[in-house]
FIKOLZA-1660 file (N, C-alpha, C; in steps of 0.1 Angstrom, whole numbers, plus 5000, padded with zeros to 4 digits):
% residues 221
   i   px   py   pz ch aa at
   1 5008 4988 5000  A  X  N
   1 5000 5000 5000  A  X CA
   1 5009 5012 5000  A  X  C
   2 5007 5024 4993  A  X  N
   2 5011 5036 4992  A  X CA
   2 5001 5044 4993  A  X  C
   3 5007 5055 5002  A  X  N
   3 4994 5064 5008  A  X CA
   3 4996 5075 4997  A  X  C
   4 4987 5080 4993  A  X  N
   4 4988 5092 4985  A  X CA
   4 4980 5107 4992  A  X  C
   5 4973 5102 5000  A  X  N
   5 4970 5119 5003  A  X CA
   5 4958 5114 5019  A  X  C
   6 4958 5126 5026  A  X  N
   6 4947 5121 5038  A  X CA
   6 4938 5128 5039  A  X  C
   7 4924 5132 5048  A  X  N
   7 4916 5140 5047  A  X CA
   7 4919 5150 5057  A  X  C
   8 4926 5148 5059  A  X  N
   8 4929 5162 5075  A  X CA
   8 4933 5169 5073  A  X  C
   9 4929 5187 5077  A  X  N
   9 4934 5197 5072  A  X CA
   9 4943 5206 5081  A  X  C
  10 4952 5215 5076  A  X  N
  10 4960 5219 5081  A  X CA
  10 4958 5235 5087  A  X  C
  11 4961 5238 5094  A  X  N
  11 4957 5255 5099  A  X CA
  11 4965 5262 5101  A  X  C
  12 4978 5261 5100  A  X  N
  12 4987 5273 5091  A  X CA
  12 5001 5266 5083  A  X  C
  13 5009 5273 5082  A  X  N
  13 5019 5266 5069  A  X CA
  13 5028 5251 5070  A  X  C
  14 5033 5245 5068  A  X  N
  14 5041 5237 5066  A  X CA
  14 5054 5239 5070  A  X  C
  15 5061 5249 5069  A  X  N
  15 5074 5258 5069  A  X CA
  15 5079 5244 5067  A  X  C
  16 5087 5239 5081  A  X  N
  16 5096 5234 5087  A  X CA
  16 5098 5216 5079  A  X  C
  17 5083 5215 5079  A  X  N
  17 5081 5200 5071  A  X CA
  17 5087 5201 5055  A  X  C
  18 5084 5214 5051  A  X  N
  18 5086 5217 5036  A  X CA
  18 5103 5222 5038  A  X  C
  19 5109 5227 5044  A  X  N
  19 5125 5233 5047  A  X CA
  19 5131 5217 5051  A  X  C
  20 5125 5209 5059  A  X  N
  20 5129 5192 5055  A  X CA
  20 5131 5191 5043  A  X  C
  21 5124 5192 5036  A  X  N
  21 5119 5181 5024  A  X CA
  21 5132 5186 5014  A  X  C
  22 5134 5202 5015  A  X  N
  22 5141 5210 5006  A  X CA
  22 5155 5203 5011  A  X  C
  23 5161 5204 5025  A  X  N
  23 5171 5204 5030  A  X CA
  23 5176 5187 5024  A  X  C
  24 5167 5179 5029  A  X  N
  24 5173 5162 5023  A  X CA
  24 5175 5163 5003  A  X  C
  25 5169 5173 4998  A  X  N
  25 5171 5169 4981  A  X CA
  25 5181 5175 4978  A  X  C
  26 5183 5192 4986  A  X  N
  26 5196 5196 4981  A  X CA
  26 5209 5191 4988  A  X  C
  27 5210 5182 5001  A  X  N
  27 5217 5177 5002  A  X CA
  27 5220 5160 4993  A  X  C
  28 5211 5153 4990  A  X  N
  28 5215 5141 4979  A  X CA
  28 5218 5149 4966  A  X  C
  29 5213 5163 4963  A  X  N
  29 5219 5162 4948  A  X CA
  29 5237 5166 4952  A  X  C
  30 5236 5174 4961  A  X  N
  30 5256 5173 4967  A  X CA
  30 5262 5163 4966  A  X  C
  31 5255 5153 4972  A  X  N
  31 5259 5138 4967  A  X CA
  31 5262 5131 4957  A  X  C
  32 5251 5136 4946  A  X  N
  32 5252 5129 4932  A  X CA
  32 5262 5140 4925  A  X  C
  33 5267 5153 4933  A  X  N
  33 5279 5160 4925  A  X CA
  33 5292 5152 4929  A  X  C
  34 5295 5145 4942  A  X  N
  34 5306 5140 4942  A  X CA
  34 5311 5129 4933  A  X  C
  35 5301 5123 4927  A  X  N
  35 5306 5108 4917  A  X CA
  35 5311 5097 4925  A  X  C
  36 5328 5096 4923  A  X  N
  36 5332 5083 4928  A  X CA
  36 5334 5088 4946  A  X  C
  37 5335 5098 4948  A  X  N
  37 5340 5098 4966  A  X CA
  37 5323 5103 4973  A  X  C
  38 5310 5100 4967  A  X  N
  38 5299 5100 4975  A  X CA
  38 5304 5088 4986  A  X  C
  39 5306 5077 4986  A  X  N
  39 5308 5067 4992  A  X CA
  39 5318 5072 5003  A  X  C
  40 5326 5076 5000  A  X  N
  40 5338 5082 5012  A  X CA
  40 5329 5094 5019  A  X  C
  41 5322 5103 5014  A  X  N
  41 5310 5109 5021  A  X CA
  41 5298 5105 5031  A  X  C
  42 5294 5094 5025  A  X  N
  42 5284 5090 5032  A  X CA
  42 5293 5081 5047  A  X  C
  43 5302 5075 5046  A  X  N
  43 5310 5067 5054  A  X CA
  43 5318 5079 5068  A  X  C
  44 5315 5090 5061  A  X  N
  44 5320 5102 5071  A  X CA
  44 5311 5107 5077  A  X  C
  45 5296 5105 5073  A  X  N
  45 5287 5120 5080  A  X CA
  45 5276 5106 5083  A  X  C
  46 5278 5094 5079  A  X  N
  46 5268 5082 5082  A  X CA
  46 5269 5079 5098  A  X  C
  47 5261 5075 5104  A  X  N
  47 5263 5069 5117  A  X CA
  47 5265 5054 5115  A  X  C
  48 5281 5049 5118  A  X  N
  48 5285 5034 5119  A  X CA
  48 5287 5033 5133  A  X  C
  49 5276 5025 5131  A  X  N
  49 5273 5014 5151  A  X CA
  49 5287 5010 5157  A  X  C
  50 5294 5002 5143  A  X  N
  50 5309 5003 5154  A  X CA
  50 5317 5016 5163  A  X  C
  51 5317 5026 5153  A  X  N
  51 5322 5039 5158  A  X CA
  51 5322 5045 5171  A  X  C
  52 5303 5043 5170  A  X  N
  52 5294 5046 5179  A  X CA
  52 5299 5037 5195  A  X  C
  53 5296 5028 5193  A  X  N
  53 5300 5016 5208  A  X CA
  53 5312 5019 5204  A  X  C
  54 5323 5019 5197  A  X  N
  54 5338 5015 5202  A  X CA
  54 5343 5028 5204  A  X  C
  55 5336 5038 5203  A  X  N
  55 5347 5055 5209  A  X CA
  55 5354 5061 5201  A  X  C
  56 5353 5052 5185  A  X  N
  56 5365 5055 5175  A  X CA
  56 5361 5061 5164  A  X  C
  57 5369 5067 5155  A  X  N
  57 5365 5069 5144  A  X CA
  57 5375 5065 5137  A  X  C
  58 5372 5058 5126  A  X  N
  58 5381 5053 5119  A  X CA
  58 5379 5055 5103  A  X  C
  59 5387 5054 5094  A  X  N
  59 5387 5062 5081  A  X CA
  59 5373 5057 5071  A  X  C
  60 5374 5071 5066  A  X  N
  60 5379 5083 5070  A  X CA
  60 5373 5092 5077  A  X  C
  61 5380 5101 5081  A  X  N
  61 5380 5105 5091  A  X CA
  61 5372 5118 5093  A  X  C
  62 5366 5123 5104  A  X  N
  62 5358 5136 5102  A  X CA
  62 5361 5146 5117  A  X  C
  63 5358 5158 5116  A  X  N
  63 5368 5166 5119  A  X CA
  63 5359 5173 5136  A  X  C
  64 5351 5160 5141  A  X  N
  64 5339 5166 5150  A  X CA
  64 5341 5152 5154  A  X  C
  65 5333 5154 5169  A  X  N
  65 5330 5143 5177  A  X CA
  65 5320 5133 5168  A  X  C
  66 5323 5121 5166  A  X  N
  66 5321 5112 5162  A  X CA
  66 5301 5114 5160  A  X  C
  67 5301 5114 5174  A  X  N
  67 5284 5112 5177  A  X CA
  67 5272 5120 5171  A  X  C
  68 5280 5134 5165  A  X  N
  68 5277 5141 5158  A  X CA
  68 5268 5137 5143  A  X  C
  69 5277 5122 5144  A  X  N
  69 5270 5118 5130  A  X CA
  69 5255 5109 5129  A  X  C
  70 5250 5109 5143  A  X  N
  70 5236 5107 5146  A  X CA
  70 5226 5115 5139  A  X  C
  71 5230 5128 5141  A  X  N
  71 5223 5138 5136  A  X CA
  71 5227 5140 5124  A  X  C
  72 5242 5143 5114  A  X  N
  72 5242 5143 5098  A  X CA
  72 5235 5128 5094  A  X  C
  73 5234 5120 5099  A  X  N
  73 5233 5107 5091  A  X CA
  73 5216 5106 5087  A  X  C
  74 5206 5117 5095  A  X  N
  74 5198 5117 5093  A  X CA
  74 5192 5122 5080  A  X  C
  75 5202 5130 5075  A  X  N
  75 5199 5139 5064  A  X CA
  75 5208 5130 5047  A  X  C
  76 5205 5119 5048  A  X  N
  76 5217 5118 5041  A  X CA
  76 5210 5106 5038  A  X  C
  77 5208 5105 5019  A  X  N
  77 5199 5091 5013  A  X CA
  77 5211 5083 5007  A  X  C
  78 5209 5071 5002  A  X  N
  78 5215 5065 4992  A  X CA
  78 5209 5061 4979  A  X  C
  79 5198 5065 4976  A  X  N
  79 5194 5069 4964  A  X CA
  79 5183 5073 4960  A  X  C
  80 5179 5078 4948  A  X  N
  80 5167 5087 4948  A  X CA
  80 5152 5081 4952  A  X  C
  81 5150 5067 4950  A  X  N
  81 5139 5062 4954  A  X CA
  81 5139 5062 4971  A  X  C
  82 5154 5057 4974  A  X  N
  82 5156 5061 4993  A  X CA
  82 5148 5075 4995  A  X  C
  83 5155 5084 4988  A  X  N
  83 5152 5098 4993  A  X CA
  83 5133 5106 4987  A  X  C
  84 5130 5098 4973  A  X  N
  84 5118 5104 4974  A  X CA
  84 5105 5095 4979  A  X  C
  85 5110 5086 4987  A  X  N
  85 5101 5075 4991  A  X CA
  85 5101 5084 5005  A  X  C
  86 5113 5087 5013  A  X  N
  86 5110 5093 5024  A  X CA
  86 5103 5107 5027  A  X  C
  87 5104 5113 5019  A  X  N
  87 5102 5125 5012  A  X CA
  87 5084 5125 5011  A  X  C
  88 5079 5116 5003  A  X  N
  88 5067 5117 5003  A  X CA
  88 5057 5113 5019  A  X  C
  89 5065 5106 5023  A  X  N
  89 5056 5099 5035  A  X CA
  89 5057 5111 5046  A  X  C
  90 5068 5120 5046  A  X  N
  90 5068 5131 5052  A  X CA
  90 5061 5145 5048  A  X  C
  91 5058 5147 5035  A  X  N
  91 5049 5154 5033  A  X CA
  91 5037 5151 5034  A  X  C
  92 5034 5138 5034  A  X  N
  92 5017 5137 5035  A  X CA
  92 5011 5134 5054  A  X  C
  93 5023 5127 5061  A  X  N
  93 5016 5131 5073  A  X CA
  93 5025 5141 5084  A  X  C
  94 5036 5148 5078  A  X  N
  94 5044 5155 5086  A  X CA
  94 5037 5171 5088  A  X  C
  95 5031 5172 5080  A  X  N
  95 5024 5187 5080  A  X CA
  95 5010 5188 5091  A  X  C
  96 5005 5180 5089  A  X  N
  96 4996 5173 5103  A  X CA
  96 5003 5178 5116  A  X  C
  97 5011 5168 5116  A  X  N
  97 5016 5171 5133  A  X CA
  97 5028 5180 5133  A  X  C
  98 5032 5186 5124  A  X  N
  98 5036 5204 5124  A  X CA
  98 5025 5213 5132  A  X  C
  99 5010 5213 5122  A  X  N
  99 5003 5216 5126  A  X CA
  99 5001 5218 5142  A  X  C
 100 5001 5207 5146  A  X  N
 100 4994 5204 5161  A  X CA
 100 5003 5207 5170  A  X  C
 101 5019 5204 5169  A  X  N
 101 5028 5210 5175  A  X CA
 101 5031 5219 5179  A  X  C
 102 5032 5228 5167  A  X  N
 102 5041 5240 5162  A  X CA
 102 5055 5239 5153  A  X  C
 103 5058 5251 5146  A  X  N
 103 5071 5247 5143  A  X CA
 103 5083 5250 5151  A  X  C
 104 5085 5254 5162  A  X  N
 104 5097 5251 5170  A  X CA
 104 5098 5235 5172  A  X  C
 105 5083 5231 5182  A  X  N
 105 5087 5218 5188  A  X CA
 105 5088 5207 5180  A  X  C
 106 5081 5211 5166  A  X  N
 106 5081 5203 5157  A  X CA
 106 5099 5199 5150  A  X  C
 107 5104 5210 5148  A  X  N
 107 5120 5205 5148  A  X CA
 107 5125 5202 5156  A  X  C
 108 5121 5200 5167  A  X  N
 108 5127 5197 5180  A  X CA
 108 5123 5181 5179  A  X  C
 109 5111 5176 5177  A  X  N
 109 5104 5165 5178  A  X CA
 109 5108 5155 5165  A  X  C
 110 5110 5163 5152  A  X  N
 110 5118 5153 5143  A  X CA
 110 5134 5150 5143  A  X  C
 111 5143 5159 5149  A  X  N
 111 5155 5157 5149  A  X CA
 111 5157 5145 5167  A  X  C
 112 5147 5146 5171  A  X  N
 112 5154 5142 5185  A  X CA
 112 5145 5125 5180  A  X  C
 113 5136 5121 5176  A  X  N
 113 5132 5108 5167  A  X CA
 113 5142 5103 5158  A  X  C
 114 5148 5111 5150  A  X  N
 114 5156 5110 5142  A  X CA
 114 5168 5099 5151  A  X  C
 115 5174 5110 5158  A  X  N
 115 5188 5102 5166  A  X CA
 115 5179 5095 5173  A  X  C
 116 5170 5090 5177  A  X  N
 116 5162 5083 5188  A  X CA
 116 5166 5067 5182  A  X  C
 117 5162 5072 5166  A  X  N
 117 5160 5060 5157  A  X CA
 117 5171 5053 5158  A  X  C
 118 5184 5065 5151  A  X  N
 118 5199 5059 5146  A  X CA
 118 5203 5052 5160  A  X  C
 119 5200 5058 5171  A  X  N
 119 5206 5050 5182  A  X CA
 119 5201 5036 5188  A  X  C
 120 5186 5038 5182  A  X  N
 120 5179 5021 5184  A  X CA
 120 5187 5009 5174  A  X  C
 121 5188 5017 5163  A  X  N
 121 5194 5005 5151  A  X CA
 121 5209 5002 5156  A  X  C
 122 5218 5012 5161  A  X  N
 122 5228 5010 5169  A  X CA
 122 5230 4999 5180  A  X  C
 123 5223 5003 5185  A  X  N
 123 5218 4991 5197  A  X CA
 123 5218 4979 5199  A  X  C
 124 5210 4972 5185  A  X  N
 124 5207 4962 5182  A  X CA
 124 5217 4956 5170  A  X  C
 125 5224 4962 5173  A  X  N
 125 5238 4960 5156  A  X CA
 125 5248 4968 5160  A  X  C
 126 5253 4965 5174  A  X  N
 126 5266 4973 5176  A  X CA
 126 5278 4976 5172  A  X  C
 127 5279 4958 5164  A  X  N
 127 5292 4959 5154  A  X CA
 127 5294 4958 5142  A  X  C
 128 5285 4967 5135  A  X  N
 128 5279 4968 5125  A  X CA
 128 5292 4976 5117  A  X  C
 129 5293 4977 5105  A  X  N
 129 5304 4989 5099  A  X CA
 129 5301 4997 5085  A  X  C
 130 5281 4989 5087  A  X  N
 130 5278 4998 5075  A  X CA
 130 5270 5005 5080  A  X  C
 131 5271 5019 5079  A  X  N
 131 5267 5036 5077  A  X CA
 131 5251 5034 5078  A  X  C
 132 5251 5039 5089  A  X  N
 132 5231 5040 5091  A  X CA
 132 5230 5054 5085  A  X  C
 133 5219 5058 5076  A  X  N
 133 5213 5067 5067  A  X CA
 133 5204 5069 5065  A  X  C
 134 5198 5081 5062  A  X  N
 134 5182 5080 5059  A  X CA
 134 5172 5086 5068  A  X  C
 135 5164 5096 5063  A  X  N
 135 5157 5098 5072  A  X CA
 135 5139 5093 5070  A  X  C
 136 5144 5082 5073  A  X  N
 136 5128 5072 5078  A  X CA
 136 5128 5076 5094  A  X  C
 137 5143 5070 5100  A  X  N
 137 5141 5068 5115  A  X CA
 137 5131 5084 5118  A  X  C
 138 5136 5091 5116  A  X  N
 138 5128 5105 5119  A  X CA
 138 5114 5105 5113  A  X  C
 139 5112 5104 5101  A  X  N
 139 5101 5102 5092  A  X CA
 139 5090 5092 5106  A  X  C
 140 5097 5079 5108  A  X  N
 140 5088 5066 5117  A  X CA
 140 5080 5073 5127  A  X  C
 141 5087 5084 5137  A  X  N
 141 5083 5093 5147  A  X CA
 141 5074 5100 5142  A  X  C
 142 5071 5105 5130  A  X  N
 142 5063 5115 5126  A  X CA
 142 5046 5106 5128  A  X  C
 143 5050 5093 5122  A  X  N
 143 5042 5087 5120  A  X CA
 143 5035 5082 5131  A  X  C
 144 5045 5077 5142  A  X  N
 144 5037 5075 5156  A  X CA
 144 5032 5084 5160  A  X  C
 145 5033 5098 5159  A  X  N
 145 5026 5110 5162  A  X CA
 145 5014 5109 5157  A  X  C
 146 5016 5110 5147  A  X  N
 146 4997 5108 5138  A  X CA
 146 4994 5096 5142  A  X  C
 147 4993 5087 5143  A  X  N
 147 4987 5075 5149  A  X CA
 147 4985 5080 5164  A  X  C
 148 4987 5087 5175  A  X  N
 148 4983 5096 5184  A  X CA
 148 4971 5103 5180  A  X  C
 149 4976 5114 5170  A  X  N
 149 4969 5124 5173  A  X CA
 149 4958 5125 5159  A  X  C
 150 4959 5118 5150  A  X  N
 150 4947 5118 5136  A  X CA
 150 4948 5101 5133  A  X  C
 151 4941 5091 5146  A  X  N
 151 4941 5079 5143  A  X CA
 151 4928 5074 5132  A  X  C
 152 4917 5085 5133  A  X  N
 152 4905 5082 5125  A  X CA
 152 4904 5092 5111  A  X  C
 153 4914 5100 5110  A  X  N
 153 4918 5104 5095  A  X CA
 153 4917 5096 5083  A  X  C
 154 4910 5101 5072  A  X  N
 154 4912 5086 5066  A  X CA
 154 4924 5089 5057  A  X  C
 155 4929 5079 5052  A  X  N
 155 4941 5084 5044  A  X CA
 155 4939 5067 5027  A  X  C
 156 4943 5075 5018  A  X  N
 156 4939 5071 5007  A  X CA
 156 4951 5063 5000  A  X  C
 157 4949 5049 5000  A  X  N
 157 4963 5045 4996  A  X CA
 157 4962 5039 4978  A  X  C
 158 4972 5036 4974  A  X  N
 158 4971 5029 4962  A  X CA
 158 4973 5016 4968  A  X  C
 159 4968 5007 4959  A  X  N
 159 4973 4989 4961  A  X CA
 159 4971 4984 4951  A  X  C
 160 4981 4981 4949  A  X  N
 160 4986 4973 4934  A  X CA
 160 4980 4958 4935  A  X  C
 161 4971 4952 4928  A  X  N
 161 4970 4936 4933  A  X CA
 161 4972 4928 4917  A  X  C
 162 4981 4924 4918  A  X  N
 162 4986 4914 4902  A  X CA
 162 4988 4929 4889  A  X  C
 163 4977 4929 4882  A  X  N
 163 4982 4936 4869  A  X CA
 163 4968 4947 4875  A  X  C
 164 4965 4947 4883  A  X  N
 164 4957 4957 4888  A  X CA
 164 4957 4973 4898  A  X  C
 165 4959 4983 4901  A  X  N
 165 4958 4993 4907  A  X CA
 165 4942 4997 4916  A  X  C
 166 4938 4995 4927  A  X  N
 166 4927 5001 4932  A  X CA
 166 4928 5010 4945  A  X  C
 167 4924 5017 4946  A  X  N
 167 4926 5033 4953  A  X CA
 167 4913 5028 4967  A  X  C
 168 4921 5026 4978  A  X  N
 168 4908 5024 4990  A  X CA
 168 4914 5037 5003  A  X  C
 169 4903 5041 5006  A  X  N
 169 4906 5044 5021  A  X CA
 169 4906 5040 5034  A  X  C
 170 4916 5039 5040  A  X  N
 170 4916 5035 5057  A  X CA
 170 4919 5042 5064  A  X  C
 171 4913 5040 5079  A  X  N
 171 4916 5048 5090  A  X CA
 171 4932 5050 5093  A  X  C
 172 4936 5061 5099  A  X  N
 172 4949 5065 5100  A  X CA
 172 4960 5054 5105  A  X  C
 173 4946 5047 5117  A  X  N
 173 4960 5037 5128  A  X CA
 173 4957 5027 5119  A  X  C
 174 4946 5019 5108  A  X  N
 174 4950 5010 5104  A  X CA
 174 4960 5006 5093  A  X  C
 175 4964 5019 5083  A  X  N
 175 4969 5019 5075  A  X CA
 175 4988 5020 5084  A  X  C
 176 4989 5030 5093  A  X  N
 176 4999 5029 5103  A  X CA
 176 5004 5015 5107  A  X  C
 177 4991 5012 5114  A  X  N
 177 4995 5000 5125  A  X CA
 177 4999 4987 5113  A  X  C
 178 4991 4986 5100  A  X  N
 178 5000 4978 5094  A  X CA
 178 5011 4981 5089  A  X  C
 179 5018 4994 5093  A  X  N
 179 5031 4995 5085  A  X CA
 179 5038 4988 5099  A  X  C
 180 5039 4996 5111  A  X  N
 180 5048 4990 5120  A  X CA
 180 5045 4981 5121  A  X  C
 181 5036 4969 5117  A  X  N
 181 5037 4954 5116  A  X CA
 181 5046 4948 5107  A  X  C
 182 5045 4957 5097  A  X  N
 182 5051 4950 5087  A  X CA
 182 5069 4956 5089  A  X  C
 183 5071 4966 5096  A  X  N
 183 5085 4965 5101  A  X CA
 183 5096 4958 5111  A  X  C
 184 5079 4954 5124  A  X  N
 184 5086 4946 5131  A  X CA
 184 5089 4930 5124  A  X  C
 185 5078 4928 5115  A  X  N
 185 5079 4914 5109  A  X CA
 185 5091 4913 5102  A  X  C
 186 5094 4922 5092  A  X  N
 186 5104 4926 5088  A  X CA
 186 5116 4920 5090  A  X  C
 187 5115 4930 5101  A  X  N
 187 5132 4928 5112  A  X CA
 187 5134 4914 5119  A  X  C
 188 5122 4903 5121  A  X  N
 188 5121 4892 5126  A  X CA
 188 5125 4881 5116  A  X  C
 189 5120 4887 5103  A  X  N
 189 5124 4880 5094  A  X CA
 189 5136 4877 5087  A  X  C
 190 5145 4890 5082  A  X  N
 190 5156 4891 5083  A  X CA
 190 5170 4890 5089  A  X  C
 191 5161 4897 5101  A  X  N
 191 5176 4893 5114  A  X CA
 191 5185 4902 5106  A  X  C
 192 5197 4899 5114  A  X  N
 192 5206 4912 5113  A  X CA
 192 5210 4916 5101  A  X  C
 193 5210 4907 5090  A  X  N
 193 5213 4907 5078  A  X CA
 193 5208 4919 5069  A  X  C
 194 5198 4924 5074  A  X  N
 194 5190 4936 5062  A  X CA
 194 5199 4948 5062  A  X  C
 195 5200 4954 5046  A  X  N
 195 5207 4961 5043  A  X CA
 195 5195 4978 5049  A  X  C
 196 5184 4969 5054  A  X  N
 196 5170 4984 5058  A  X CA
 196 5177 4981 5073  A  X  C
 197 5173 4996 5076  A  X  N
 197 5174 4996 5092  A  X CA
 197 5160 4995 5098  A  X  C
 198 5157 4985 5098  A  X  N
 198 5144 4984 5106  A  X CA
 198 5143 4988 5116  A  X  C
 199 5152 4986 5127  A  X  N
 199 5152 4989 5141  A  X CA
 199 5151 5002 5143  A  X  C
 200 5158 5015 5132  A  X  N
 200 5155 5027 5133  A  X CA
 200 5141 5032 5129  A  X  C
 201 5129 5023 5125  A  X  N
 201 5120 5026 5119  A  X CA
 201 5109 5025 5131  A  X  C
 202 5111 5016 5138  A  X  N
 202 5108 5004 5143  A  X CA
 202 5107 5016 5163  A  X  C
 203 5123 5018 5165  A  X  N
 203 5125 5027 5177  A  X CA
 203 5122 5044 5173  A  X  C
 204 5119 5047 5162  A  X  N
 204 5114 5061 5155  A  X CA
 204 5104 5062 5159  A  X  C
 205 5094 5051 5156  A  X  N
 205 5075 5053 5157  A  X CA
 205 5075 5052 5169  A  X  C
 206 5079 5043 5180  A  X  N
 206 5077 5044 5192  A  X CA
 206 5080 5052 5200  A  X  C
 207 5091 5061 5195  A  X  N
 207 5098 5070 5202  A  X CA
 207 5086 5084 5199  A  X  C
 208 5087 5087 5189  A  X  N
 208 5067 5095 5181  A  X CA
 208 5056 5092 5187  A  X  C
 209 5055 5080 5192  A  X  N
 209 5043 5081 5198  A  X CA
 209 5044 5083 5209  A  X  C
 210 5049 5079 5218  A  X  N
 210 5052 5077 5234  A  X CA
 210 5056 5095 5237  A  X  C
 211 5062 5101 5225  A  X  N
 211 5061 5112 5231  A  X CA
 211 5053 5123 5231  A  X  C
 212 5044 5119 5219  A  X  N
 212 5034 5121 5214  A  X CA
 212 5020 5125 5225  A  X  C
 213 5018 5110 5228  A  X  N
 213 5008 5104 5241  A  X CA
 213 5010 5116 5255  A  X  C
 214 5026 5115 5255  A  X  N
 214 5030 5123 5270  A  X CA
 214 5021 5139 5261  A  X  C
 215 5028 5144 5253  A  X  N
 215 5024 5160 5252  A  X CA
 215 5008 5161 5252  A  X  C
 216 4998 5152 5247  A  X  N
 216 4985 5153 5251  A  X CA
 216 4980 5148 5264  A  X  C
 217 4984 5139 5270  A  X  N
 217 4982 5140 5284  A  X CA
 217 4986 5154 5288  A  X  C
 218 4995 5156 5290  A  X  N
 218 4997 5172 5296  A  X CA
 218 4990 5182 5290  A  X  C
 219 4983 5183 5280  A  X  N
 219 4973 5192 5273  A  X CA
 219 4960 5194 5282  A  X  C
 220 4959 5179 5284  A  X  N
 220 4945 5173 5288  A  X CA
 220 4941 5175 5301  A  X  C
 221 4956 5178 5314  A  X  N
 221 4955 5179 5323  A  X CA
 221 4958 5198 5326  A  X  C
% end
């Protein structure tokens, strides 16, 4: 299923969701200017789990505290379907929970998901030495958010079935709640071997919701 659009409306701008969206494309096309040393880029500003647990940075080398690359590694695709696949799922439910936030907390709420993510997939693949990338882990947070706060939104997916396309609508948590099924199945299925970081998708949405949950309890009280 691919969601294409939801019925919830928004009450003032986008800014910050839309200054994302800008910030990840002109950073991958930087990428597609370097050619053969993108790979030595991405391996510099990528968060590697070894680095991370062992205290080290190892080549090549970058000119800042290692941990730093929690936060660049967020902003940083490995290819255009990576980057406009994440891209889309953030403009269609990231403006929502801009919306309901604001945009201060709202940057505050996707960058702190983001490393929330990189440091789950960490976690679980300590000695890892390939470059966590990508901003889903942040994206996943966005999404436990809306599963909070627009669970009965309907949102309109495509679904491809054999040589067929049909266009259905489902409630926000069911269209959600089967994605994070299908991530934790995923990761069960795979095991450590997947070149996806499930685990940052996986500790993103939960980390979106749970904090999500807490800021409306405190509204409510």
């Amino acid at each position: 299923m691919f969601p294409l659009k939801t019925d919830a409306s928004s009450t003032r701008w986008s800014v910050c969701t839309i200054l994302f969206i800008l910030l990840n494309i002109i950073l991958f096309i930087y990428e597609a200017t370097l050619g053969g040393t993108a790979q030595t880029f991405i391996r510099q500003y990528g968060a590697i789990p070894y680095e991370i647990t062992h205290f080290v940075d190892t080549k090549p080398y970058i000119n800042f505290p290692i941990y730093f690359t929690l936060l660049t590694s967020i902003f940083l695709h490995g290819s255009w379907i990576h980057l406009l696949g994440n891209m889309w799922f953030l403009f269609i439910f990231g403006r929502n929970v801009e919306d309901w936030l604001g945009h201060s907390r709202f940057i505050l709420f996707y960058l702190v998901c983001g490393i929330g993510a990189s440091t789950a997939q960490i976690i679980f693949s300590p000695f890892s030495r390939i470059p966590t990338i990508g901003a889903s882990g942040a994206i996943a947070g966005v999404l436990g958010g809306y599963f909070v706060l627009y669970p009965r939104t309907k949102v309109l997916c495509l679904v491809p079935v054999f040589f067929f396309i049909r266009f259905i609508n489902l409630p926000a948590f069911i269209f959600l709640g089967i994605w994070i099924i299908w991530q934790v199945f995923s990761q069960l299925t795979v095991g450590p071997f997947s070149n996806i970081a499930f685990w940052a998708h996986i500790g993103g949405f939960f980390i979106g919701l749970f904090w999500i949950r807490w800021l409306k309890s405190r509204s409510w009280r």
